[in-house]
VOPAGU-2260 file (C-alpha; in pm, 1 decimal, decimal comma):
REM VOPAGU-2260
SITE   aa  ch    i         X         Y         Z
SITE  UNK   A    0   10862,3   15109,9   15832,4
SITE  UNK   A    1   10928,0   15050,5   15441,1
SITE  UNK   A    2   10982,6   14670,7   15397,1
SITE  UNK   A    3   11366,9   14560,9   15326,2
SITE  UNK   A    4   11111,4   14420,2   14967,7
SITE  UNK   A    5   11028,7   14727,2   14868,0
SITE  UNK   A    6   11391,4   14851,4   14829,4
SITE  UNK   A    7   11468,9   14516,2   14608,7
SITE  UNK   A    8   11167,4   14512,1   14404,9
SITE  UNK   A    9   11429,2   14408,6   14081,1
SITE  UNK   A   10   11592,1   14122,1   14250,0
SITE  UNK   A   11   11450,3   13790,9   14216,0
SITE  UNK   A   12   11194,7   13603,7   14409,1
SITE  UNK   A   13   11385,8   13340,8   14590,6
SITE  UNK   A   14   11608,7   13580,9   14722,1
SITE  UNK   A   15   11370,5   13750,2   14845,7
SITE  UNK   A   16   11201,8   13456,3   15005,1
SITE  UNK   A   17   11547,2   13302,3   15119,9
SITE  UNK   A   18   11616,8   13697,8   15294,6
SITE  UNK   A   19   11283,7   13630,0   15505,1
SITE  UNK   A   20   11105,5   13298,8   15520,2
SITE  UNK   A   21   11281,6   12965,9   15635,0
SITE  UNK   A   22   11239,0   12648,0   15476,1
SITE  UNK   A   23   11062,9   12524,9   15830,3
SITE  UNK   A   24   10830,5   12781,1   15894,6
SITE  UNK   A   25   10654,4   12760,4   15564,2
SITE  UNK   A   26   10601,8   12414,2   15599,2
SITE  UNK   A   27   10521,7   12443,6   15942,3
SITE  UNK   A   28   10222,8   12684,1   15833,1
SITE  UNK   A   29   10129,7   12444,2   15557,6
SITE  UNK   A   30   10078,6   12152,3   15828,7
SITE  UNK   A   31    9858,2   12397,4   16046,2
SITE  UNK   A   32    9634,4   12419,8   15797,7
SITE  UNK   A   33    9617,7   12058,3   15706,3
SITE  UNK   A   34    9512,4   11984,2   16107,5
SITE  UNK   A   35    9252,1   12259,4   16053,6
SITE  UNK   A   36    9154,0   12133,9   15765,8
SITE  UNK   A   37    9141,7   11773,0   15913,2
SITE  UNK   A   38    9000,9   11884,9   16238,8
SITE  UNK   A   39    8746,9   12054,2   16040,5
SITE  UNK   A   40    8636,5   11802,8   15838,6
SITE  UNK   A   41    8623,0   11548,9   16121,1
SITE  UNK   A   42    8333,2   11784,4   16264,7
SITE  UNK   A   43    8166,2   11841,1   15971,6
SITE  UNK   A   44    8085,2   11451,5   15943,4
SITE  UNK   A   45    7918,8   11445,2   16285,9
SITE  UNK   A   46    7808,7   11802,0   16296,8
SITE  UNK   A   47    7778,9   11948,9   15949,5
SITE  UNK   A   48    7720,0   12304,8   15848,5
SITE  UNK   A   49    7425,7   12453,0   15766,4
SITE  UNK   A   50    7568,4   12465,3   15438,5
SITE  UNK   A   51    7713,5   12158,1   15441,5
SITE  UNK   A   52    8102,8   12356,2   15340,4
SITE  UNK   A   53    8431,9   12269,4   15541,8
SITE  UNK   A   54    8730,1   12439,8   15550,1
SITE  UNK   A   55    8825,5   12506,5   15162,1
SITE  UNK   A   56    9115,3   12613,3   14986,9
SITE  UNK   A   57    9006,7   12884,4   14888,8
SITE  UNK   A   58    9013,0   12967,7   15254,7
SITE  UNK   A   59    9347,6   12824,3   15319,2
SITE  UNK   A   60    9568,7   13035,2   15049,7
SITE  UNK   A   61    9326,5   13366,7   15156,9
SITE  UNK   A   62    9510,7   13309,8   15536,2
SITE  UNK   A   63    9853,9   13194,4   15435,2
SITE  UNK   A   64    9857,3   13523,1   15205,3
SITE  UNK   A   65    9725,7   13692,3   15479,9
SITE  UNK   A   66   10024,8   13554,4   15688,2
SITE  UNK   A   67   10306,9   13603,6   15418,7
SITE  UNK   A   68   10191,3   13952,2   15377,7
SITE  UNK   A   69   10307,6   13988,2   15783,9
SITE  UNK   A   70   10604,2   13826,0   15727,1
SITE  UNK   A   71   10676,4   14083,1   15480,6
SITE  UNK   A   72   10537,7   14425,2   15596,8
SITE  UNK   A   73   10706,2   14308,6   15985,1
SITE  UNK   A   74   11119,0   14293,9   15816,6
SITE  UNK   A   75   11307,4   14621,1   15872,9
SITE  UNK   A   76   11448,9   14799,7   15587,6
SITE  UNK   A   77   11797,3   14968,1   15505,2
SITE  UNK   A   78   11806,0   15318,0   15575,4
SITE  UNK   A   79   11978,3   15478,8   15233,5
SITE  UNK   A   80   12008,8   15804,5   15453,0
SITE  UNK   A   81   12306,0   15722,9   15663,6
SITE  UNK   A   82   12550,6   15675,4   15347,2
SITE  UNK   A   83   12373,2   15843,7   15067,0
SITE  UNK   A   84   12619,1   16147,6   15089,8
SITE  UNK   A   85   12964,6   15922,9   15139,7
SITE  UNK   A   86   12916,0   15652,2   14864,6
SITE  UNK   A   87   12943,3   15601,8   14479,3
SITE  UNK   A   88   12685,4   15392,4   14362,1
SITE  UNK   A   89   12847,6   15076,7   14231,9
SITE  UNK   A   90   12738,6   14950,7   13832,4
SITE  UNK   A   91   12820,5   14600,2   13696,0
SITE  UNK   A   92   13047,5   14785,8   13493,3
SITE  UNK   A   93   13285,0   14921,1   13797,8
SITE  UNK   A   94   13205,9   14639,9   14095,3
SITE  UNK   A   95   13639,4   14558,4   14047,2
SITE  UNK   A   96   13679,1   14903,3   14198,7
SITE  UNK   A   97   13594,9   14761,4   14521,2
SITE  UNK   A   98   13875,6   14502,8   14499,0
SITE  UNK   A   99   14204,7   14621,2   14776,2
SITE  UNK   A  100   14323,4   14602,4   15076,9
SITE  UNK   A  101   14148,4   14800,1   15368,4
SITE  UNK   A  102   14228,2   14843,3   15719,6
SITE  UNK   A  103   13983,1   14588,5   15916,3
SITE  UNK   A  104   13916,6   14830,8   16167,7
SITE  UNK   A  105   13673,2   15105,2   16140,3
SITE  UNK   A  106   13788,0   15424,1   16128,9
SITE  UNK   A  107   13467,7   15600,1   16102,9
SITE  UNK   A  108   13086,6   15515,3   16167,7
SITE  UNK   A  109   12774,5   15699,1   16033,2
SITE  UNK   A  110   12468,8   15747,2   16248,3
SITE  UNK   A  111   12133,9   15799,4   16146,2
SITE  UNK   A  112   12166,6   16163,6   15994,6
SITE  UNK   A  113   12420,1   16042,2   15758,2
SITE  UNK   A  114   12693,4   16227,3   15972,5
SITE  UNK   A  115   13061,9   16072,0   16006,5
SITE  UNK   A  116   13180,0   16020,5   16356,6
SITE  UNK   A  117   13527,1   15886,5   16498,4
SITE  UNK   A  118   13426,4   15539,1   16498,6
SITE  UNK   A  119   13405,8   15352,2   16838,8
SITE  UNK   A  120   13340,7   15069,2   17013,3
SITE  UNK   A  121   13530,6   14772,6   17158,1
SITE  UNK   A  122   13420,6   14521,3   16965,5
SITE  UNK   A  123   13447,8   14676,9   16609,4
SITE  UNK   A  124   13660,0   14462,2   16434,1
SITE  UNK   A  125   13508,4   14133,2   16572,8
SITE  UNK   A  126   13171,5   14271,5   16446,3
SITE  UNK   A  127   13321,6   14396,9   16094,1
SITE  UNK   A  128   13437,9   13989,7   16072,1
SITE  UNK   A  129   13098,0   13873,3   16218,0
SITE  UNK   A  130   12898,6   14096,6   15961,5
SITE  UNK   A  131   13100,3   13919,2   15675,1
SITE  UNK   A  132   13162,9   13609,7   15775,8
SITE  UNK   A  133   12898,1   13488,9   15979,1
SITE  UNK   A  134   13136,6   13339,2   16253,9
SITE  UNK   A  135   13269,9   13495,2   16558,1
SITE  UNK   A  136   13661,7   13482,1   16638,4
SITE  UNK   A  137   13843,3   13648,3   16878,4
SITE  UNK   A  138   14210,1   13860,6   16728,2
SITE  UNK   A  139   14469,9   13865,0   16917,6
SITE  UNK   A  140   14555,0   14201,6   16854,6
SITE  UNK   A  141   14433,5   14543,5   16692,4
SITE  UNK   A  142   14775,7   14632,5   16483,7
SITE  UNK   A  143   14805,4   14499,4   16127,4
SITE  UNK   A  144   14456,0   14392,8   16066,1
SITE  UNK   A  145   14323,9   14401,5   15721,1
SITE  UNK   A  146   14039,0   14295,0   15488,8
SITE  UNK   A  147   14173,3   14197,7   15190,2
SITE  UNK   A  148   13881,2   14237,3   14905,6
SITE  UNK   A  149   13825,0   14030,6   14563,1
SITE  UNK   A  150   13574,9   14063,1   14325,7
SITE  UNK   A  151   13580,8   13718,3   14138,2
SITE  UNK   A  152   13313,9   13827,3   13916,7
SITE  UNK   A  153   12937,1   14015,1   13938,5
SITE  UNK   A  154   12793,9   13756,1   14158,3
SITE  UNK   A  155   13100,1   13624,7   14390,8
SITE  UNK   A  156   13333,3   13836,4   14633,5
SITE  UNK   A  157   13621,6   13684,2   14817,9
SITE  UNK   A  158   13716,4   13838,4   15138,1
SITE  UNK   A  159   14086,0   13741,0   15370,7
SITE  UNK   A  160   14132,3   13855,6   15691,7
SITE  UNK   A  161   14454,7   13904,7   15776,2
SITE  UNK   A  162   14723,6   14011,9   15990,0
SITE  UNK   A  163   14999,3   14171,7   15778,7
SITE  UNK   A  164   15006,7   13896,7   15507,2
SITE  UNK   A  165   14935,1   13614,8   15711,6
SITE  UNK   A  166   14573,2   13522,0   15645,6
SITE  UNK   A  167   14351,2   13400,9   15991,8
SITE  UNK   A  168   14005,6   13400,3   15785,7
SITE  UNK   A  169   13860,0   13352,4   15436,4
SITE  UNK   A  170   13481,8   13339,9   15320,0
SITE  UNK   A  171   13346,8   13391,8   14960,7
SITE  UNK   A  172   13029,1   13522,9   14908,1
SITE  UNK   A  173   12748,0   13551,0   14632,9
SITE  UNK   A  174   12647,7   13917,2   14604,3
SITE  UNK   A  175   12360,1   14083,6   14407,3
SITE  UNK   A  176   12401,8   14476,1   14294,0
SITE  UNK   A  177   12041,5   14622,9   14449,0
SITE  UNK   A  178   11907,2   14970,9   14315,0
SITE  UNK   A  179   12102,2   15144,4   14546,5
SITE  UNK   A  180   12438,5   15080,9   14438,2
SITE  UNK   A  181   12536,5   14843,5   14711,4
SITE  UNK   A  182   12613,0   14504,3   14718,5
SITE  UNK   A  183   12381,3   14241,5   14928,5
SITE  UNK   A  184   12610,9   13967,1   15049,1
SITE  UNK   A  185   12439,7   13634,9   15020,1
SITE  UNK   A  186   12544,9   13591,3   15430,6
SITE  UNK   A  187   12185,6   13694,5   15514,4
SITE  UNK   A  188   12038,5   13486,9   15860,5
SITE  UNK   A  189   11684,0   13431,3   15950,4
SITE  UNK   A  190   11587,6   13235,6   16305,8
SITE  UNK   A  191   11196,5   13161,3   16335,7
SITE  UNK   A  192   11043,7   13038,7   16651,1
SITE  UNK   A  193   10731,3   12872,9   16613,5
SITE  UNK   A  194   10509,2   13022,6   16356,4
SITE  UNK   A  195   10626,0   13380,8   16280,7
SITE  UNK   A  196   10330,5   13647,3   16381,5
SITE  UNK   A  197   10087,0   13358,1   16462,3
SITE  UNK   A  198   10258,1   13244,0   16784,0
SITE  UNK   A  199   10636,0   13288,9   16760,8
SITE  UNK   A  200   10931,1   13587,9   16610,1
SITE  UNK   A  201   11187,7   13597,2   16361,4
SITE  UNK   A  202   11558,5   13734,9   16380,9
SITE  UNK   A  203   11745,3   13809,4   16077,5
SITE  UNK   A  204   12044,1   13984,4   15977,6
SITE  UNK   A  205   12170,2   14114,3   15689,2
SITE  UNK   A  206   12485,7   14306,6   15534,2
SITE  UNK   A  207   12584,2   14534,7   15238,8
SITE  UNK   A  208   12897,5   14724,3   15138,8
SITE  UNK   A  209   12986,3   15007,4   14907,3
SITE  UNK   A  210   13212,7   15228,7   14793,1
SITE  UNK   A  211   13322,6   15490,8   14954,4
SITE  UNK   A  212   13361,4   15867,4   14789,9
SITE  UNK   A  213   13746,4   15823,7   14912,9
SITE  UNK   A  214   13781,7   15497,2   14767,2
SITE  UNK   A  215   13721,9   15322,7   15099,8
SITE  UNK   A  216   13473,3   15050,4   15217,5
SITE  UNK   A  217   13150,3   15148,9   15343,6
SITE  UNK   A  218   12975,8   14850,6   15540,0
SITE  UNK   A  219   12628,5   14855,7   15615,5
SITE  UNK   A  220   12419,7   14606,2   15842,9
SITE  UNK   A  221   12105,5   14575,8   15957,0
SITE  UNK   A  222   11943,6   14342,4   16283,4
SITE  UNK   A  223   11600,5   14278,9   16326,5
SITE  UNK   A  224   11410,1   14078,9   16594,9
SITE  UNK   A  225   11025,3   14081,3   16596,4
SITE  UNK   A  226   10717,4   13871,0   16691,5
SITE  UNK   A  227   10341,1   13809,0   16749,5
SITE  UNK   A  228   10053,8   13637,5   16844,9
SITE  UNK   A  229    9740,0   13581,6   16628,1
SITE  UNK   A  230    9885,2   13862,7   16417,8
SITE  UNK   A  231    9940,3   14104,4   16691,0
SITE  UNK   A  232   10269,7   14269,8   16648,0
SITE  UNK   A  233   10508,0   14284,2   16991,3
SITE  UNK   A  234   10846,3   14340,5   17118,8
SITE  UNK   A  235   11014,6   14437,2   16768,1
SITE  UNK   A  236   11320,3   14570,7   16770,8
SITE  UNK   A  237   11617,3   14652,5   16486,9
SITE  UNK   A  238   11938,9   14870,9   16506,0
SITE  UNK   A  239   12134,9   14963,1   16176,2
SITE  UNK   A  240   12503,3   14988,3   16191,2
SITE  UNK   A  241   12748,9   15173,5   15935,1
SITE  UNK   A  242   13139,8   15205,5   15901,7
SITE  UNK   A  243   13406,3   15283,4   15680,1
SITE  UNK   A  244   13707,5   15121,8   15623,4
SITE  UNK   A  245   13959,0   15291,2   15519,1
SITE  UNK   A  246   14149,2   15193,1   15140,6
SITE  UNK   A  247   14487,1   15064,8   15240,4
SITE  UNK   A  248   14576,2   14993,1   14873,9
C-alpha cells in the first residue's frame, strides 16, 4: 500500500512526523536503546568482545532508521480514486469557494470505484461531526442540521454545527492544501501502544474535504489500526470513508 508520505511529499516535515509518530513513542525508542546500550556496555567490562567494540551509534541510528522506515511504509494512504471524478481541485487562489452552508447530513457516499451511492447509515451525521471535530455528541434530531463552513484564511477553517441558526458545535482548524486539491485538517489522531512494530500498534485517523463538481462538500477520511512484533507486521486493518454534502447556500 502507497504510504499516506508519499502522497504529501511537498508538505513539511513536522507534519508529517506529527500525522504518524507521537511525542512518546520516539522517546520511548530512544530509551531502548540507551538500556541496550547500557546493558551492553555493562558486559563488555566483564566479558569484552573479541574486538573489544560495544554497541555504537553508528549502530543505534542504522536501527532507529530501520524502525522509522516501518513506521512509515505500515500508515495507509488516501485513495484519490473514490473522488477523482466528483471534485475540483482546490488552489490557494479559490480555497473561499468552499465557504457556505451545507446540509450536515450526507446525501451521498462514494465507494471504492469512485461510484456515487444514496448515502446510508445510522450514524452519518454523528460521524460527519466526529471526522471534524474530534468529539462525539449525540443530535437530537435529523431535520435542520447544517455545517456551516469558513475559510478564515489558507491555513485556518472554521466550522458551526448547527440546527437552523442555533449553533450546538464549533471547532477551527489549521488546514494544509496537499497535491491533490484537498484540504488536510490539522484534526489528525495517532494512539501508539508500546513501541510501534517492535512490540506494540498504532491507530490514527485522519480527514480531508473538497469541493464538489456541484459546489458541494466532499469529505474524505481515512482509519488505520496496525501492529507488530520484532518487525513482523500483524492484524492491520484500515477502511476509507467518503460523502458529500450537499451546498445549502
Amino acid at each position: 500500500m502507497r504510504c499516506f508520505v508519499l502522497d504529501r511529499l511537498f508538505l513539511t516535515y513536522d507534519v508529517i512526523f506529527k500525522d504518524y509518530l507521537s511525542e512518546w513513542s520516539v522517546l520511548a525508542l530512544v530509551e531502548q536503546f540507551k538500556r541496550i546500550k547500557m546493558n551492553r556496555q555493562i558486559s563488555t567490562s566483564t566479558k569484552p568482545n573479541a574486538d573489544g567494540k560495544g554497541f555504537n551509534r553508528k549502530t543505534t541510528i542504522a536501527i532507529f532508521t530501520v524502525v522509522l522506515c516501518f513506521l512509515f511504509s505500515g500508515c495507509a494512504s488516501f485513495s484519490d480514486q473514490m473522488i477523482n471524478h466528483h471534485k475540483i481541485d482546490l488552489l490557494q487562489k479559490n480555497l473561499s469557494e468552499l465557504s457556505g452552508t451545507y446540509q450536515l447530513k450526507p446525501d451521498w457516499e462514494y465507494n471504492k470505484e469512485g461510484e456515487a451511492k444514496m448515502a446510508q447509515g445510522e450514524y452519518l451525521i454523528e460521524n460527519v461531526h466526529r471526522y471534524i471535530s474530534g468529539r462525539r455528541i449525540n443530535f437530537d434530531t435529523l431535520t435542520g442540521l447544517l455545517l456551516t463552513v469558513k475559510v478564515l484564511d489558507s491555513s485556518n477553517i472554521t466550522f458551526l454545527f448547527k440546527k437552523d441558526e442555533a449553533v450546538l458545535d464549533s471547532v477551527t482548524l489549521s488546514v494544509e492544501l496537499g497535491p491533490a486539491g484537498l484540504l488536510y485538517l490539522g484534526n489528525h489522531y495517532v494512539e501508539t501502544t508500546g513501541i510501534p512494530y517492535l512490540c506494540g500498534s498504532t491507530m490514527s485517523e485522519k480527514t480531508r474535504i473538497g469541493l464538489a463538481n456541484d459546489g458541494g462538500l466532499i469529505l474524505n477520511h481515512i482509519f488505520n489500526s496496525s501492529g507488530g512484533f520484532l518487525l513482523i507486521f500483524s492484524g492491520s486493518y484500515s477502511s476509507q470513508s467518503a460523502y458529500h454534502l450537499k451546498r445549502i447556500k
